[in-house]
Every structure is written in C-alpha cells, then in structure tokens.
LOZA-330714 format. One line per 10 residues: number of its first residue (from 0); their letters; for each residue x, y, z of C-alpha. Coordinates in steps of 0.5 Angstrom, whole numbers. Layout:
N
NUM) A) X/Y/Z ~ ...;
//
This chain:
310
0) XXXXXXXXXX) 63/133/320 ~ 65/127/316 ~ 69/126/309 ~ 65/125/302 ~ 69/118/303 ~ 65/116/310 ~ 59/119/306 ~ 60/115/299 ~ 61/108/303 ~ 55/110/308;
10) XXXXXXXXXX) 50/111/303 ~ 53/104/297 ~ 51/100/304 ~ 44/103/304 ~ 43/103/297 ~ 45/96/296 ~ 40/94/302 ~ 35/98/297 ~ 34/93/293 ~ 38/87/294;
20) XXXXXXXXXX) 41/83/287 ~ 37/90/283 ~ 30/87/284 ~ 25/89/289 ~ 22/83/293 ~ 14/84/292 ~ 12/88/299 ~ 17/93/297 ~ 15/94/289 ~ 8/93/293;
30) XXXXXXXXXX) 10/99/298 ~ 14/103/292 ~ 7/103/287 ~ 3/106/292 ~ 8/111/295 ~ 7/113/286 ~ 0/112/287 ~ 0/117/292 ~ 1/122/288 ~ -3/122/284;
40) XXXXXXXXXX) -10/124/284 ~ -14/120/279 ~ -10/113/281 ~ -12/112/287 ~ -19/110/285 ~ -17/106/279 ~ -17/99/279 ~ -9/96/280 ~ -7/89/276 ~ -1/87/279;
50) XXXXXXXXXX) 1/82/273 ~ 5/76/273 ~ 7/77/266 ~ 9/82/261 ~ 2/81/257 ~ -4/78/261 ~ -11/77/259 ~ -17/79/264 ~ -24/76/262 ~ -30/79/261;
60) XXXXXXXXXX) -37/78/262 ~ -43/82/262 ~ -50/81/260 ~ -52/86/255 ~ -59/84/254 ~ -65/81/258 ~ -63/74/262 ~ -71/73/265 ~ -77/71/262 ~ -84/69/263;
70) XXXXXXXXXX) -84/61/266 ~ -88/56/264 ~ -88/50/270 ~ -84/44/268 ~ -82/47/262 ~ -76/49/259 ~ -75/56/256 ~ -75/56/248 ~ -68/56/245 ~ -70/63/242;
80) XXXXXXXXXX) -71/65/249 ~ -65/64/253 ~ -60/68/254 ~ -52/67/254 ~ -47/73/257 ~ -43/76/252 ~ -35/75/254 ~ -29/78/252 ~ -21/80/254 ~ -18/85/255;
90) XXXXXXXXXX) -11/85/254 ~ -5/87/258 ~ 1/89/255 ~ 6/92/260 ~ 11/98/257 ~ 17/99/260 ~ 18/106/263 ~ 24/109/267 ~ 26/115/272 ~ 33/117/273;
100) XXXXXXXXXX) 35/121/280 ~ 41/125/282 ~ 43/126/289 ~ 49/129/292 ~ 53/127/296 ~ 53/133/302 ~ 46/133/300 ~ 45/125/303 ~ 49/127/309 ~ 44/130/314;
110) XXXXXXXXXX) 39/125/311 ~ 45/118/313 ~ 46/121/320 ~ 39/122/321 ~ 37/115/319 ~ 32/117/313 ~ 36/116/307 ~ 32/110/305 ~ 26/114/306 ~ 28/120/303;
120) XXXXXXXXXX) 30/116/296 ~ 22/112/296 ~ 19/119/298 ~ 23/124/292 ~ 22/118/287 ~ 16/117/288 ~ 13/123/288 ~ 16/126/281 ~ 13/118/278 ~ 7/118/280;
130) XXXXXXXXXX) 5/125/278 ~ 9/122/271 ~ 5/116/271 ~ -2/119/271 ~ 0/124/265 ~ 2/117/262 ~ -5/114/263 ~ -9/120/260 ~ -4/124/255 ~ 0/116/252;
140) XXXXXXXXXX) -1/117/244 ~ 4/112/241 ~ 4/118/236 ~ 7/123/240 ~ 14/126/240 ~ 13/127/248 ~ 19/121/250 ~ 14/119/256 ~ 8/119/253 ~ 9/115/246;
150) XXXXXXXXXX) 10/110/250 ~ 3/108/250 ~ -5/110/248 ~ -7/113/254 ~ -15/114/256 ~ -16/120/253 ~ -13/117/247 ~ -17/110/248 ~ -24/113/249 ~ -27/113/242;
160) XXXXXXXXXX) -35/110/243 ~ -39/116/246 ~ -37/122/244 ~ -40/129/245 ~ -37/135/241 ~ -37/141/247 ~ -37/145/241 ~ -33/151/245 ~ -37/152/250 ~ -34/153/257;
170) XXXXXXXXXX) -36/147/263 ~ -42/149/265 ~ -48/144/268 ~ -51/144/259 ~ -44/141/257 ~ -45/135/263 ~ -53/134/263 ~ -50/133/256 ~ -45/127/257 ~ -49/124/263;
180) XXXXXXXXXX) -54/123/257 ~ -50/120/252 ~ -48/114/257 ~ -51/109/255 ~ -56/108/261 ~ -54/101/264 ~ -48/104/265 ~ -51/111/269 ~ -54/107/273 ~ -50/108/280;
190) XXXXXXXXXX) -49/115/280 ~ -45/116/285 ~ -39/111/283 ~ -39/116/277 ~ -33/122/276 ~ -32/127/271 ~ -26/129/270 ~ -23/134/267 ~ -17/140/267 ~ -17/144/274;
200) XXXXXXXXXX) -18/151/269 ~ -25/146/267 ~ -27/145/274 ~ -26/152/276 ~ -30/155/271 ~ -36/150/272 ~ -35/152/279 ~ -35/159/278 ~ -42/157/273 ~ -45/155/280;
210) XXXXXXXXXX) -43/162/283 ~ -46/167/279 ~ -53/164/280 ~ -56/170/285 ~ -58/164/290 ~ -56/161/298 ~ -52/156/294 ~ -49/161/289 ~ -46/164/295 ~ -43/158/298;
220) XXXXXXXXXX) -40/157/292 ~ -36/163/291 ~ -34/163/299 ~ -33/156/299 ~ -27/150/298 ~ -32/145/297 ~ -33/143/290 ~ -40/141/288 ~ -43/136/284 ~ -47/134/278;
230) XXXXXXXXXX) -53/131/279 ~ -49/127/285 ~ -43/126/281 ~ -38/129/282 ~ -33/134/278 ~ -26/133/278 ~ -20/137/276 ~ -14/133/274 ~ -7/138/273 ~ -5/133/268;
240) XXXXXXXXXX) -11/133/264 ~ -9/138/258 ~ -11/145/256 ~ -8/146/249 ~ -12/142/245 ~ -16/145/239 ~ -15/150/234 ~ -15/156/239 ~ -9/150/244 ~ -15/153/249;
250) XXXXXXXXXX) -18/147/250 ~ -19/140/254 ~ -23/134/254 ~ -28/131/259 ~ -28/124/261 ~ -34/121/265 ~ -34/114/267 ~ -33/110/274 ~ -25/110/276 ~ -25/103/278;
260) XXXXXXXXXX) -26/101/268 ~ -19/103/269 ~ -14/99/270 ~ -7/100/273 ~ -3/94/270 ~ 4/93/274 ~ 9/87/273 ~ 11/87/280 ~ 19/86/279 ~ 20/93/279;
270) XXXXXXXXXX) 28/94/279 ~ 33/100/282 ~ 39/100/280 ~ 44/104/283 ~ 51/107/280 ~ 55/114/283 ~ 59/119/279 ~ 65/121/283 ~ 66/126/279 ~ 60/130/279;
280) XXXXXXXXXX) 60/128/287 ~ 52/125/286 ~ 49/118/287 ~ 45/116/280 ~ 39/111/282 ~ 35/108/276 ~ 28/105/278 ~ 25/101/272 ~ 18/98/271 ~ 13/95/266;
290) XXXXXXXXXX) 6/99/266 ~ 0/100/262 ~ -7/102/262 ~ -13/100/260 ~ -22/101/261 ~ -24/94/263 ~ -29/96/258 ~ -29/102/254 ~ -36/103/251 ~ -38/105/260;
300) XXXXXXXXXX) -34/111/258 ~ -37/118/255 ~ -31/124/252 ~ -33/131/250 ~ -28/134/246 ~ -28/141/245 ~ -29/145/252 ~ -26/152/253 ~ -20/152/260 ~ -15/158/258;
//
C-alpha cells in the first residue's frame, strides 16, 4: 500500500496531463462535451454549434411564402410577383458555467494503480454536468434565484409565439391533438422529426391514458416498456423538465418542435484546472466553459402550459 505522498505526486503528474497549460485541445473539449451529451436525454439530438468566439451569429433563411408562379415564355415575372427569402440572425452569445469536484486521496489509489484515473475524472464530471446542462437548457430564466439557472433564459422560457393553455387537464391525446394543431402547418409537415417533450410524471399519465382503453393496444400498453406515440411523434419524458409550476406547484409544460431548432452553443476552449487541499486530503478539479441555447427559429416551436404531473 503506498503512502498519500506516492498518491498525491501520481495523481498532480496525471492531472497535469489532463489539461496541459489548463486548456483543452479541441479533440479533447470535443471528447468532454459529448461525454455530457451523453447524459443527458434531450441533448443528444439538439443541434451543437461549436462557436469560434464568445458571441456568434448564425444566418437564417427561409421562404415563408409562395416562390412559383404561372410562367410566360421569354417573359419575366412581374415584379409583384417575385418572391425573395426572408433572412434573419440568430445570436449566440456563450455564458460562462463551472462545475467543481472533490476526490480524496484513498479514493483515487485503486483508480491510479489500475490506470483509470483520467477516465475516472472525465466519467464522474461528465455525468453530473450534463444532466446540469440540460436543466440549464429548459429551466435558465435570468430571473431565477437558482445559481445555475439564472444564468441564461432556457427553452421553456424562450417559447412565447404558440401557446396552448392546458388548463389542468393531465396529459392525454385531447392536450397533444391540441398542440399539433397549433403549429403552424409548414412546420408539421414531417411528423416523424417531431418530439413532445414533457416531465416523466406527464408521460407516464399519457401513457397510462392509452392503457385504460379495453383494447389489444390498451393491453400492451399497460404490460409494456415501449411508450407510444402520437399520431407518429413521439412522447418523451424529460427528468429535468419541472413538476411544480401553477398555482396548485403540480404542474408542467409541454414542449413540441424538432430538437435539431435547439441549438447547442460551446466555445470550444473548455478549461480544467486543478488544485489540492492537503489538509482535507482531496484533489479539487474545476471545469469552466462557455455555453448557451437557442431555437434556430422559435415560432416552429408550440408550448402548453398548465398540464397536471403531480
């Protein structure tokens, strides 16, 4: 068994080759992001932006109206009758987050000898900050008192143009037929890149919904682990997604859009740095990077308020 000395020089040579000079190269912030990513639920199919500078602009450009026209041989079209994209930005801005961790020293000696400390590290971080990213990316309101989530306006926040009021009601195939029908019909076009997401309890009532139905599929439903769609789009939980909203704090929101209108905004130079406190007989490791979500276009998204998950 070798003395703490043996362990705290093993592990500030493995540390140091962490993150050389405190920066990660670009694979290795590549590498740490989507061990996050991972994690999470949601963030696996959201669009990441990996930015070249804190703030960044991404073009936009869509036809919102009709481009064709009747033609007329050798003729031109009529200047009323021609058709131009409409263009816009949408701005980037990274925030800066950080995630602190704790190891002792008697934990990291199996870990050292067995050559899995670095992996250890990545693995134990990771996975805490990316289920604390995805709380970030919906729940961030600029007015909260929550540390984390001040720090930006997440997608619940950010979703103003389509708003369907639930009114209460628990999540069932009246509250979806609902949501689809509010998005804009350009934008539901592809069902199958849809998603609704909502809390977990939401889902397990709709799921639930489906089951009480005295039919083939009402019976699958209840033994089953296969959660069923909506008209083709499917439903999914998110254990981040709040429970305590409204007047009775029993209520959630539901989400509809395709994940790939998120974006996922990183500035690439993710920086680790480490100290120890000898005292206490832990290693301190700090992980710093700048992040920040936005839709790429917020009117393709619908939000019902006021859906019953407790």
């Amino acid at each position: 068994m070798q003395d703490n000395r043996d362990i705290v020089q093993k592990a500030d040579f493995l540390l140091a080759n962490l993150a050389p000079g405190g920066l990660l190269e670009p694979a290795q912030a590549d590498r740490f992001i989507q061990l996050a990513i991972d994690q999470a639920v949601v963030m696996p199919q959201m669009t990441r932006v990996d930015m070249n500078a804190p703030k960044e602009l991404r073009e936009k450009i869509r036809y919102g109206s009709r481009a064709l026209r009747k033609g007329t041989e050798a003729q031109s079209l009529p200047l009323a009758q021609r058709s131009a994209p409409d263009t816009s930005k949408v701005e980037l801005d990274a925030q800066l987050v950080k995630a602190e961790t704790r190891i002792s020293f008697e934990a990291l000696e199996d870990s050292i000898e067995r050559g899995t400390f670095e992996s250890t590290v990545r693995a134990t971080m990771a996975e805490r900050i990316g289920l604390d990213l995805e709380d970030l990316a919906f729940n961030g309101d600029t007015l909260s008192t929550d540390d984390l989530l001040k720090t930006l306006d997440g997608f619940i926040k950010q979703s103003t143009t389509n708003v369907v009021v639930a009114g209460g009601a628990t999540l069932q195939r009246s509250v979806l037929k609902d949501i689809l029908k509010t998005m804009p019909s350009e934008f539901r076009r592809d069902k199958r890149a849809l998603r609704f997401l909502t809390a977990d309890e939401a889902d397990i009532d709709y799921q639930e919904h489906l089951g009480d139905r005295a039919t083939v599929l009402g019976d699958e439903q209840t033994t089953g682990l296969q959660s069923r769609p909506f008209q083709g789009i499917e439903v999914m939980g998110v254990p981040v997604f709040p429970t305590n909203l409204g007047g009775g704090t029993n209520e959630t929101v539901v989400l509809m859009t395709d994940p790939s209108n998120m974006l996922f905004g990183v500035w690439r130079q993710i920086r680790i740095d480490t100290d120890r406190d000898v005292s206490a007989g832990v290693f301190i490791i700090v992980v710093t990077a700048r992040v920040d979500f936005k839709f790429a276009h917020e009117p393709a998204v619908v939000k019902a308020t006021g859906v019953v998950a407790v």
